[in-house]
Residue frames as qw, qx, qy, qz and C-alpha x, y, z in Angstrom:
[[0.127, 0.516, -0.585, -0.612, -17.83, 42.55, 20.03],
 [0.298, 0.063, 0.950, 0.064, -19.30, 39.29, 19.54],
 [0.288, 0.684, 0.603, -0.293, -22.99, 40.37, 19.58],
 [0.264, 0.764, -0.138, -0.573, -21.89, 43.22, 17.32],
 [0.022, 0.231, -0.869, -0.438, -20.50, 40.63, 14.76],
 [0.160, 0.383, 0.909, 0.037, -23.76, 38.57, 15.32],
 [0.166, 0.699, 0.527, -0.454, -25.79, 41.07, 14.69],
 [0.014, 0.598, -0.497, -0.629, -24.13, 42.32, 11.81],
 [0.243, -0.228, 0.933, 0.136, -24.41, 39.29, 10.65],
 [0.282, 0.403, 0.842, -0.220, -28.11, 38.82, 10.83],
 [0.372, 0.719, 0.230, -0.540, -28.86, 42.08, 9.19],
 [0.142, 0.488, -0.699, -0.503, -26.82, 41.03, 6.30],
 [0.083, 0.051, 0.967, 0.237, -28.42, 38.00, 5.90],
 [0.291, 0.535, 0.670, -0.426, -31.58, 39.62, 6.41],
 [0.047, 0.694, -0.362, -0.621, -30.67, 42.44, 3.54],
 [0.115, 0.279, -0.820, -0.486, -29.95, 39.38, 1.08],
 [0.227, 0.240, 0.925, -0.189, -32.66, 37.80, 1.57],
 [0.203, 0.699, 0.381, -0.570, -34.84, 40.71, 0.73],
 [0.122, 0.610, -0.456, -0.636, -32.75, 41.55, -2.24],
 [0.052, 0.071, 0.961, 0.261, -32.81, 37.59, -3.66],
 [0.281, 0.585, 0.735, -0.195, -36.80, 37.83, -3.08],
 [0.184, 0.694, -0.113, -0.686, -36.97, 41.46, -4.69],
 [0.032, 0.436, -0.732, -0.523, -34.93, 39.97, -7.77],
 [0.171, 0.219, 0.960, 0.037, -37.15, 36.92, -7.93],
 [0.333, 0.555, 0.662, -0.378, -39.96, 38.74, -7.85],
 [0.066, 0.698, -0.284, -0.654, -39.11, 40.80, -11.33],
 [0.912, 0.400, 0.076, -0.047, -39.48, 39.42, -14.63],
 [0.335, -0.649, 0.502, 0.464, -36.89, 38.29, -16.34],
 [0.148, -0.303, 0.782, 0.524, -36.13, 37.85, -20.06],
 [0.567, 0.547, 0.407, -0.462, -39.07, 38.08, -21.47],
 [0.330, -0.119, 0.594, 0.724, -39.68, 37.41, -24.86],
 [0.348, 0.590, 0.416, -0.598, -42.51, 39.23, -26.55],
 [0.183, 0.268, 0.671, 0.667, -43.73, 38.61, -30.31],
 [0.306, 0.463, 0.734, -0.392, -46.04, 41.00, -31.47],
 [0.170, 0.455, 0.712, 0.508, -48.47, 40.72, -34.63],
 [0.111, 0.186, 0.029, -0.976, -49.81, 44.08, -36.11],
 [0.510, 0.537, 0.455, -0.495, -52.92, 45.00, -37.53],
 [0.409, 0.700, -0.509, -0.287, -50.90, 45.32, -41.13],
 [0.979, -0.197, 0.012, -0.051, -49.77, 41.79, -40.01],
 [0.479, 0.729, -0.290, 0.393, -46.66, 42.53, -39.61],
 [0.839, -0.455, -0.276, 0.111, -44.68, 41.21, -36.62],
 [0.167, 0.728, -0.445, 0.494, -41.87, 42.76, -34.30],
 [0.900, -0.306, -0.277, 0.145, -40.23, 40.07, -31.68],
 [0.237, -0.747, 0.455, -0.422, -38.42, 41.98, -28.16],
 [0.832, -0.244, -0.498, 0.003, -36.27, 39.66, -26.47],
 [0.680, -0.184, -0.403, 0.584, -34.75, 39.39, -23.24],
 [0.073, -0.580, 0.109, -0.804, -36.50, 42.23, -21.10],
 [0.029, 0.296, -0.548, 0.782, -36.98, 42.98, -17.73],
 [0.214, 0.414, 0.659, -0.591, -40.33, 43.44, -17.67],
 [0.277, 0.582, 0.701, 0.306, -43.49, 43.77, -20.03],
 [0.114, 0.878, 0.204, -0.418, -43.60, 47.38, -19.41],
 [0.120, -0.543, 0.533, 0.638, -39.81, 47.75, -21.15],
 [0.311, 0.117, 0.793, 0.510, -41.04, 45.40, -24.24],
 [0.296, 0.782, 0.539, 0.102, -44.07, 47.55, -24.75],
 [0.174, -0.757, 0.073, 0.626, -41.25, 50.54, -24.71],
 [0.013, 0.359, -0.553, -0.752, -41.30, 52.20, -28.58],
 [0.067, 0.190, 0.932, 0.300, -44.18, 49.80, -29.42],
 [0.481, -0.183, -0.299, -0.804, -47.73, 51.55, -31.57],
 [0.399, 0.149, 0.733, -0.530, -50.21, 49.53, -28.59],
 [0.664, 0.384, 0.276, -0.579, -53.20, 50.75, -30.67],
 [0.578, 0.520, -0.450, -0.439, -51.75, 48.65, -33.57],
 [0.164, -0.173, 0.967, -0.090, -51.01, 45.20, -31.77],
 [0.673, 0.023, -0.457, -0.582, -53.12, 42.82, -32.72],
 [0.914, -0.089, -0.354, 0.180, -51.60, 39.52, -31.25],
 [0.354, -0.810, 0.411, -0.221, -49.33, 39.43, -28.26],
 [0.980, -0.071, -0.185, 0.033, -47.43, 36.42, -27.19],
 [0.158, -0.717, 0.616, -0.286, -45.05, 36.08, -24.25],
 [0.929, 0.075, -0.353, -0.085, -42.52, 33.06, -24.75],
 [0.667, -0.065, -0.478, 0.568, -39.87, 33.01, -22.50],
 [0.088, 0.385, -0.330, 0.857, -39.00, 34.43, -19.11],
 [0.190, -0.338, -0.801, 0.457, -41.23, 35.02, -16.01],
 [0.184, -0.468, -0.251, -0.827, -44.42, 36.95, -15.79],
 [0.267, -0.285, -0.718, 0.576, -45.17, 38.69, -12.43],
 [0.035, 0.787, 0.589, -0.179, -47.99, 40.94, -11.17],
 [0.088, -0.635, 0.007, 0.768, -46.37, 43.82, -12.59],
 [0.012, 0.111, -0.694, -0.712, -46.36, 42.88, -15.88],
 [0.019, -0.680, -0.733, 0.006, -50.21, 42.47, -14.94],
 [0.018, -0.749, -0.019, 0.662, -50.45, 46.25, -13.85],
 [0.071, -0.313, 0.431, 0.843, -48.68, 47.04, -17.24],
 [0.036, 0.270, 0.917, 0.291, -51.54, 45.26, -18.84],
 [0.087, -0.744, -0.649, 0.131, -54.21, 47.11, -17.30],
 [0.003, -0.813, -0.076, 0.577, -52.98, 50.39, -17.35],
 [0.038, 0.255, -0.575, -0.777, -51.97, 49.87, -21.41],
 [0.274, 0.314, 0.904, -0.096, -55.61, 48.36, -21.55],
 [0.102, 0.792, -0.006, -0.601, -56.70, 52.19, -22.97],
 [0.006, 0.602, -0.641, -0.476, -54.06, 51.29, -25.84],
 [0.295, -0.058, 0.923, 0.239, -54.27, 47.49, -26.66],
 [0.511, 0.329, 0.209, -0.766, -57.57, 48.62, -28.32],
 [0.657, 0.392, -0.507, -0.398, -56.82, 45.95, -31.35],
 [0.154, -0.388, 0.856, -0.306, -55.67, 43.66, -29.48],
 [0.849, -0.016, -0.188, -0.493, -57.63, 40.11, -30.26],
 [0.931, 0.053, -0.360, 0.036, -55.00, 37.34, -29.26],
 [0.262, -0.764, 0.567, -0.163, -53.06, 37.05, -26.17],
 [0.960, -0.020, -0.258, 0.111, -50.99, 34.02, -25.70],
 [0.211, -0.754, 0.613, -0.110, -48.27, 33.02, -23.09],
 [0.779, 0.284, -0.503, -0.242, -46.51, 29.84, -24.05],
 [0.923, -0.384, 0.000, 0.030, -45.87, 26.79, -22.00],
 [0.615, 0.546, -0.185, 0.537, -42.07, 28.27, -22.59],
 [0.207, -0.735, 0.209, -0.611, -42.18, 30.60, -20.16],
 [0.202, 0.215, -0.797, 0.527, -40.58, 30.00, -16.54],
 [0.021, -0.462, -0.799, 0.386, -43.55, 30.66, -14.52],
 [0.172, -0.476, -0.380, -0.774, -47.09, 33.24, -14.35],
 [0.060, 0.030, -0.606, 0.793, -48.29, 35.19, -11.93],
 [0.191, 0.627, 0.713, -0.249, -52.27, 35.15, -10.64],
 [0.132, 0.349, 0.534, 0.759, -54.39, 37.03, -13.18],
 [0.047, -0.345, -0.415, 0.841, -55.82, 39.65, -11.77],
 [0.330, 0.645, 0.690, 0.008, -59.07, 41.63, -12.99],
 [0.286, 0.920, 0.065, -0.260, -59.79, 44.23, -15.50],
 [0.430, -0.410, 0.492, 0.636, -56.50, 43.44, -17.49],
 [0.226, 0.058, 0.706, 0.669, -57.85, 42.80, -21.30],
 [0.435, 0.158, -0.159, -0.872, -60.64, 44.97, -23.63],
 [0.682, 0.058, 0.678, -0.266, -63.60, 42.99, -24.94],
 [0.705, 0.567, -0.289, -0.313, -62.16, 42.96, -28.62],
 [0.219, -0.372, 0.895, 0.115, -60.19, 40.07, -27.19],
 [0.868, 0.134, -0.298, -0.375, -61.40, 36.76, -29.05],
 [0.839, 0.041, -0.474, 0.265, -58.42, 34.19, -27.83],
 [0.236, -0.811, 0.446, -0.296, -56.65, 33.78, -24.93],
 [0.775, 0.244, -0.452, 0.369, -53.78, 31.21, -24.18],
 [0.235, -0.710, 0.573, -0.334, -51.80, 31.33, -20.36],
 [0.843, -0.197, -0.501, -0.001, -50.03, 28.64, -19.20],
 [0.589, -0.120, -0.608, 0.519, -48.70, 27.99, -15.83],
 [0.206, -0.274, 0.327, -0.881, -50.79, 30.40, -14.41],
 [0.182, 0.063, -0.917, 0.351, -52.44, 29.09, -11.15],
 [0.111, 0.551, 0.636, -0.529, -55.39, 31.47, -10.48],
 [0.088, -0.589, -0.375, -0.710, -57.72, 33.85, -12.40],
 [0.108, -0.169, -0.517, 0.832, -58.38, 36.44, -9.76],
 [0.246, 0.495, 0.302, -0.777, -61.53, 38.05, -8.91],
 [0.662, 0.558, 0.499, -0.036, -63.15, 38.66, -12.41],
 [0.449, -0.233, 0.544, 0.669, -60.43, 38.20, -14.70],
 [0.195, 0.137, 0.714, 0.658, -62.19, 37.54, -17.76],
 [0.253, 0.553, 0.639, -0.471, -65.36, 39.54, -17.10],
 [0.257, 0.656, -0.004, -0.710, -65.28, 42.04, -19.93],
 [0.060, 0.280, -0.850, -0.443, -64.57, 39.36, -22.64]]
C-alpha cells in the first residue's frame, strides 16, 4: 500500500508539474494597442494570447502594433507568421519594456512594409528573423 501511495504520489507531482510548465508557457494578459491606417486606434487588454487579441480585428488595416503588458511566447510568434498574409500595412511593431518577458524571434514573422521595430526582453533573433525587412 505504501508503494501504491508513493507512486501515486509521484505521478501527481509529476502531472503538476507539467500543468504549472504548460500554464507558464501561455501568454498571459496581453495588452495590445493597435493604430489603423485611418489612424485610428483600438487597445485589447488582458488576453491569453496574441491570436485572441487579433480576434474581430481588420489585420489588413493595422498599421502599428504594440504589445505592453503580459508575456509573449512562441505562439504568439506562429500567430505572427501565419497573420503575416494579413498585416499587409503593418509598418510599426513595438513590444514595450512593460511586458513580463519575450520569447526567441523566430524567422519569417513580419512583411517588408515594416519600417520600425521595437522588442524588448527578447534574448535571441532566430535564424533570419529580420531577413525580409
Amino acid at each position: 500500500m505504501k508503494r501504491f501511495l508513493s507512486s501515486v504520489c509521484c505521478a501527481l507531482a509529476l502531472w503538476l508539474a507539467m500543468v504549472v510548465g504548460v500554464s507558464q508557457a501561455q501568454a498571459q494578459n496581453l495588452t495590445v494597442k493597435f493604430t489603423f491606417t485611418d489612424a485610428s486606434v483600438q487597445e485589447v487588454k488582458g488576453q491569453s494570447t496574441l491570436a485572441d487579441a487579433f480576434f474581430g480585428i481588420d489585420l489588413t488595416r493595422v498599421q502599428e502594433l504594440e504589445i505592453s503588458k503580459g508575456t509573449v511566447v512562441a505562439d504568439d510568434w506562429t500567430t505572427m507568421k501565419n497573420s503575416k498574409s494579413n498585416l499587409t500595412a503593418l509598418e510599426k511593431f513595438v513590444i514595450t519594456d512593460d511586458v513580463t518577458s519575450v520569447a526567441d524571434i523566430s524567422s519569417g514573422i513580419f512583411n517588408n512594409a515594416l519600417q520600425e521595430i521595437t522588442v524588448a526582453k527578447v534574448e535571441k533573433l532566430l535564424g533570419e528573423s529580420l531577413r525580409d525587412l
